[in-house]
C-alpha positions in Angstrom: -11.8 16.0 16.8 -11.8 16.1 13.2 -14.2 13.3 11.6 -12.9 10.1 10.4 -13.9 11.1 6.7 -11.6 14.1 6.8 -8.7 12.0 8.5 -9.0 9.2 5.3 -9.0 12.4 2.9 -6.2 13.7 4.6 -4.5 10.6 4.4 -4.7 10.4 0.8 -3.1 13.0 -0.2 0.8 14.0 0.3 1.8 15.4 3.4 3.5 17.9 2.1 0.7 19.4 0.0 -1.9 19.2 3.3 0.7 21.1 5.3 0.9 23.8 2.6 -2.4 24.3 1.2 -5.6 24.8 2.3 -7.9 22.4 3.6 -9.1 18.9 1.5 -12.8 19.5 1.8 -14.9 16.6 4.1 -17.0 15.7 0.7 -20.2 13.1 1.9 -19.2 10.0 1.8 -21.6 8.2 -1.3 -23.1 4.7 -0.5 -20.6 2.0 -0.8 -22.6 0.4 -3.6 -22.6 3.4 -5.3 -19.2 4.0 -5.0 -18.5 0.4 -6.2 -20.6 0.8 -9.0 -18.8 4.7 -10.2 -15.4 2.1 -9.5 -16.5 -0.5 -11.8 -17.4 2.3 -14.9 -14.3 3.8 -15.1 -12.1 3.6 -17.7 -9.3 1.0 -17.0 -6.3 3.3 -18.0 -6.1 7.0 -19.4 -7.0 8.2 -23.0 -3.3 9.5 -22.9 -0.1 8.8 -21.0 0.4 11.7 -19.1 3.1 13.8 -19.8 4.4 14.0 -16.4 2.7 14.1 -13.0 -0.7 15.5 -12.9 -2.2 17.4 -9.7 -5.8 18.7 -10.2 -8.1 20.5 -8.1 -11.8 19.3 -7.7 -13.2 22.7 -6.5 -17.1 22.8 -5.1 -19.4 24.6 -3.5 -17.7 26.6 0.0 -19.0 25.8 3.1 -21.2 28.6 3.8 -23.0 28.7 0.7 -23.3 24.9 0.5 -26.5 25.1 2.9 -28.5 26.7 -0.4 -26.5 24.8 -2.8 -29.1 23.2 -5.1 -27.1 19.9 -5.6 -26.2 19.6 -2.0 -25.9 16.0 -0.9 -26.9 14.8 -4.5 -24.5 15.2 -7.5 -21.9 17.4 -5.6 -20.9 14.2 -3.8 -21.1 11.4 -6.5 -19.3 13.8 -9.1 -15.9 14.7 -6.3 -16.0 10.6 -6.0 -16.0 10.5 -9.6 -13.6 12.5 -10.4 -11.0 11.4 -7.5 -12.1 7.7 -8.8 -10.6 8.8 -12.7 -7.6 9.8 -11.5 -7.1 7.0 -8.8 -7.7 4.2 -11.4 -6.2 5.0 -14.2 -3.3 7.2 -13.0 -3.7 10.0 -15.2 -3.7 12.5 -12.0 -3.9 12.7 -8.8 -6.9 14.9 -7.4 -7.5 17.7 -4.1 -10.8 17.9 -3.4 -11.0 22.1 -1.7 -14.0 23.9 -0.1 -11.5 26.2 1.0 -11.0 29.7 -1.1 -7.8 30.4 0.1 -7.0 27.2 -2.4 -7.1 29.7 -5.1 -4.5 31.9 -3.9 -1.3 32.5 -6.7 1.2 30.0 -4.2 -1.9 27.6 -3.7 -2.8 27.6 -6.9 0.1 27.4 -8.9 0.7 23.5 -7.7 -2.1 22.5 -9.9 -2.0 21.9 -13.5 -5.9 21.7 -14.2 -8.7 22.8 -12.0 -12.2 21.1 -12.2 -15.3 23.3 -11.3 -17.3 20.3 -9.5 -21.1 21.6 -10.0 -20.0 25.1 -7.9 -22.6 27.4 -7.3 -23.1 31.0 -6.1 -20.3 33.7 -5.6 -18.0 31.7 -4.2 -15.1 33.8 -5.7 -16.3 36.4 -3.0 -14.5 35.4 0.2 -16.2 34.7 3.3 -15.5 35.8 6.7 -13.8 33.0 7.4 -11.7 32.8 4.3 -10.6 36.4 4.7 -8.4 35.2 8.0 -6.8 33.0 5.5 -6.5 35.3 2.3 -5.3 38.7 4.1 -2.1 38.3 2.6 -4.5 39.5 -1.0 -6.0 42.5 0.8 -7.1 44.5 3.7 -11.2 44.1 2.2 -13.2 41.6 0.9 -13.0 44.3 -2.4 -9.8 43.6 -2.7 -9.2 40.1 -2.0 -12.0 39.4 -4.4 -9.7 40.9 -7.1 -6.9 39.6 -6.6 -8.4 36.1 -6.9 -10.5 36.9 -10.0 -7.2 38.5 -11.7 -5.1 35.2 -10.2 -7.6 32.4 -11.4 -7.6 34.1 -15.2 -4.0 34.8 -15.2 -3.2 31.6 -14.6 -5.3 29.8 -17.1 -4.2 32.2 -19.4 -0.6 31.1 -18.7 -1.3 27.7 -20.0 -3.0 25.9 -17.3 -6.8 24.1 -17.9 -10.4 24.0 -16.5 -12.7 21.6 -16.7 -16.4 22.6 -15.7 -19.6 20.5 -15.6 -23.0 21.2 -15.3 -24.0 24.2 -12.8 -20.3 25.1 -12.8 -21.7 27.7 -15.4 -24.6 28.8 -12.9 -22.0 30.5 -10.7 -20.5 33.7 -9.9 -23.2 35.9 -12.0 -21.6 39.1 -10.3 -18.3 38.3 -12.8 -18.9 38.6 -16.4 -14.9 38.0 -17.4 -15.6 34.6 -15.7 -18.5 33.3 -18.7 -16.6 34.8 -20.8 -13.3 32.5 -19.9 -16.2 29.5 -19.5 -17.9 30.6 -22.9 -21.7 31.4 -22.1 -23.9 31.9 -19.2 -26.8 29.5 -18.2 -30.5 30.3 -19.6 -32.4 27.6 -17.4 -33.1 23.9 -17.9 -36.1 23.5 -19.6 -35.6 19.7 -20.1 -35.1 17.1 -17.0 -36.1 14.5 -20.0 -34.7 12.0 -21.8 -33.3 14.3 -25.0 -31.2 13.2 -28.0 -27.3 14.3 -28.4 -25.8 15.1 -31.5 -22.1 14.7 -31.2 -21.3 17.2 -33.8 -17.6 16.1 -34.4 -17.4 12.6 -34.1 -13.7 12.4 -34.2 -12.6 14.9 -32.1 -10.4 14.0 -29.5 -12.4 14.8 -27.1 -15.7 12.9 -28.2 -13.2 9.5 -28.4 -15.9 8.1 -25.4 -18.3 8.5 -28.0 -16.8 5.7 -30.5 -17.9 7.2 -33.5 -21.6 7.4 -32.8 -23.3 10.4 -34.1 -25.8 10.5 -31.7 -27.0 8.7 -28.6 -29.3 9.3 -26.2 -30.1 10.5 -22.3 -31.9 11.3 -19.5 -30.6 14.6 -17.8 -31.5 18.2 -16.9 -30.6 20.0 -19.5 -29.3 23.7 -19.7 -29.8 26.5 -22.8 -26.8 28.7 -22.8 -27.0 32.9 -23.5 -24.9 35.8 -24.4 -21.3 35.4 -24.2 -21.9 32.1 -26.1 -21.3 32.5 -29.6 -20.0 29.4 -31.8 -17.4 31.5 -33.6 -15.9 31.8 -29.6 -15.5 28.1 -29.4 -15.6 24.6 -30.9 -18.8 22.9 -30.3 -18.7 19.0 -29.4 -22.3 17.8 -28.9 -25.7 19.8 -29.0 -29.1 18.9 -28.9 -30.4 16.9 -31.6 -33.4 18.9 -31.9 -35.4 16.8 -34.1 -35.2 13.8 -31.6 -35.8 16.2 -28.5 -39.4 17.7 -27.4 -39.1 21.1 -28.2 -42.6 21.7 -26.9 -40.8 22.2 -23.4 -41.5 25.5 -21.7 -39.4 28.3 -21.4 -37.2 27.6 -24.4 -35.2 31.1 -25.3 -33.0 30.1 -28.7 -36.0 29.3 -31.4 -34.1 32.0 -33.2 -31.6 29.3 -34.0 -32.3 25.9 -32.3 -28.9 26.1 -31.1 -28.5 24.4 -28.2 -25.4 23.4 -27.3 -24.3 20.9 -24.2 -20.6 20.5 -24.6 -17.6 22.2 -25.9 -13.7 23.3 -25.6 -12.4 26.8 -26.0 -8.7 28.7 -25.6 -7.9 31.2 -22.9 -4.8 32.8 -23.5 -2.5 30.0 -23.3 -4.8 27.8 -21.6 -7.7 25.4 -22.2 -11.6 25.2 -21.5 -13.7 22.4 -21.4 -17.4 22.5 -20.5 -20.3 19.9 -20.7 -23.5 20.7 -19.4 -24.0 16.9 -18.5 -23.5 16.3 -14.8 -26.9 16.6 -13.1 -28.3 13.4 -12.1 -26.6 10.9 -10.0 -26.3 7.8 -12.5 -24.9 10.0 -14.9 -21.2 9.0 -12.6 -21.5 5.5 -13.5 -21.9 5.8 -17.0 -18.8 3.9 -18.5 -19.3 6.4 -21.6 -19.8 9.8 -19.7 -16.4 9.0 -17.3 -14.5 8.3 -20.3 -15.8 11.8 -21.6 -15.4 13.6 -18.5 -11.1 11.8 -18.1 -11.0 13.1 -21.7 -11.8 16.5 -20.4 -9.7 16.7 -17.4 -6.8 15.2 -19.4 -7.3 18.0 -22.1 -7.1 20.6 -19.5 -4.3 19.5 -17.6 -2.1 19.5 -21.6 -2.0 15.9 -22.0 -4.3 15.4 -24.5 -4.1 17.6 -27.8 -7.3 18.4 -29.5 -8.4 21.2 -31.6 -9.7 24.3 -30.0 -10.4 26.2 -33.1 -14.0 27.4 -33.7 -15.6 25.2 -36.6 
C-alpha cells in the first residue's frame, strides 16, 4: 500500500499532472514544529505578481543514490518543505517534488517553467535500472538515454525556461562538464562550516531585494569555494565572501590567488536563466525570513517573473 505521506503528496497536486508524469517523490516528513516554524518565515506574498501560472519542479537526490546522499534526512527534507511552503503561501507557483528521472523527459519536462536543483547529488542524470523501464522511449542503452536527457534538460533552458540551484546542487553530476558550465563553476570543497561574513556585492539588484539594502550581514553555514568554469566575466556576482570579516586561516583554501570567493550569483543560458547560491546547508537556514525571501526571489527569476540583470559586472 502506498504510505500515507505519498497519498497527502499525491493529493496535492492536480490529478491530471500525477496521471501524466512521473512520480511526486515521498520527501520525509520534517517535524511539525519545524515545519510551523519554515511556515511562519515565509514571505507573506511574492516579490512579483506572477505573470501567469507557475509550475516548478523541486528535483532531489534519486532513490538509489539517496542511501550515500550526504544531506540525506537533513537539509534535503527541510529545503523540498521550503520550497513547496514559498509557493503554497504566497502563490507565486505551485511546486512537484520528483525523485523520478523519467521527470526530465522532453513531454515531462516541458510542463514546467522553472526547475529547482534541491541539494541533488551524484550522477543522477545517469538513469538507473529502474528508470530505464520508464525512459526507453529515449534509447535502447543507458548511453543513450543519458544523452538524450543531458541534450533535453540544456535545450530546454536554453529555450527560455529557468533553474534555480542551492547548495550541493553544484556537487553533482562531475562526469558532465556542459552541466557546470550551464550552472557557472564546479565546487572546490567547504573549507568553512563557521560563522563567515557576506558581502552582498550589488545591493540593489533585484535579486538581493531580501537583503534590504545591507551591504553585508552575517552567518553560520558550510561554505563552498567554486573552480574552473567559474569566471566573473561568465556571470553576475550577487554576494561573496567578505574576506576581511571571514577567517581565512581555514584549511584547504584554493583561491589566495584572488580571494574571490563567491556564494551567490545569476547567469544567462541561451534564452534561459541561472540562479545559484551556495547557502542551503544547515537546517535553520529554511526558517530564515531573509534567506526564503532570497531563495522566492530566485525561483521567481527563473520561472521569468522577475526581471533582473544577468549581465556580467
Amino acid at each position: 500500500m502506498p504510505s500515507t505521506r505519498f497519498l497527502a503528496a499525491i493529493l496535492a497536486v492536480p490529478m491530471a499532472l500525477v496521471l501524466s508524469s512521473p512520480a511526486v517523490a515521498d520527501v520525509e516528513e520534517i517535524p511539525a514544529h519545524r515545519a510551523r516554524q519554515v511556515r511562519d518565515a515565509a514571505p507573506e506574498k511574492p516579490q512579483v505578481a506572477p505573470k501567469q501560472p507557475r509550475r516548478v519542479l523541486v528535483w532531489i537526490t534519486p532513490p538509489h543514490l539517496m542511501p550515500k546522499d550526504p544531506h540525506k534526512g537533513y537539509n534535503i527534507p527541510y529545503a523540498a518543505s521550503a520550497m513547496k511552503t514559498l509557493g503554497t503561501k504566497t502563490g507565486a507557483f505551485e511546486s512537484v517534488t520528483s525523485d523520478d528521472l523519467s521527470v526530465f523527459a522532453p513531454k515531462s519536462l516541458n510542463r514546467f517553467d522553472a526547475v529547482v536543483l534541491c541539494n541533488a547529488s551524484q550522477k543522477w542524470i545517469t538513469p538507473s535500472e529502474e528508470s530505464m523501464a520508464r525512459l526507453k522511449a529515449l534509447g535502447d542503452t543507458t548511453e543513450a538515454v543519458e544523452a538524450a536527457l543531458r541534450k533535453g534538460f540544456l535545450d530546454w533552458i536554453r529555450s527560455g525556461r529557468g533553474v534555480m540551484a542551492f547548495h550541493y546542487a553544484i556537487g553533482a553530476n562531475r562526469h558532465w562538464p556542459e552541466f557546470h558550465e550551464m550552472l557557472g563553476a564546479t565546487c572546490g570543497g567547504h573549507p568553512w562550516n563557521e560563522e563567515v561574513g557576506i558581502t552582498v556585492e550589488e545591493p540593489g539588484h533585484p535579486l538581493a531585494a531580501a537583503f534590504e539594502g545591507k551591504k553585508t550581514f552575517r552567518l553560520a553555514e558550510e561554505i563552498f569555494q567554486f573552480l574552473d568554469p567559474y569566471a566573473r566575466e561568465k556571470l553576475r556576482v550577487l554576494l561573496s565572501i567578505d574576506t576581511l570579516a571571514t577567517n581565512m586561516q581555514v584549511k584547504w583554501l584554493r583561491r589566495q590567488d584572488d580571494n574571490d570567493y563567491a556564494l551567490a550569483w545569476v547567469k544567462p543560458y541561451g534564452k534561459g536563466r541561472v540562479f545559484y547560491t551556495a547557502i542551503g546547508h544547515r537546517t535553520e537556514i529554511f526558517w530564515n525570513p531573509m534567506l526564503l525571501r532570497f531563495y522566492l526571489a530566485g525561483i521567481q527569476f527563473a520561472c521569468g517573473d522577475l526581471e533582473a540583470p544577468m549581465t556580467p559586472r
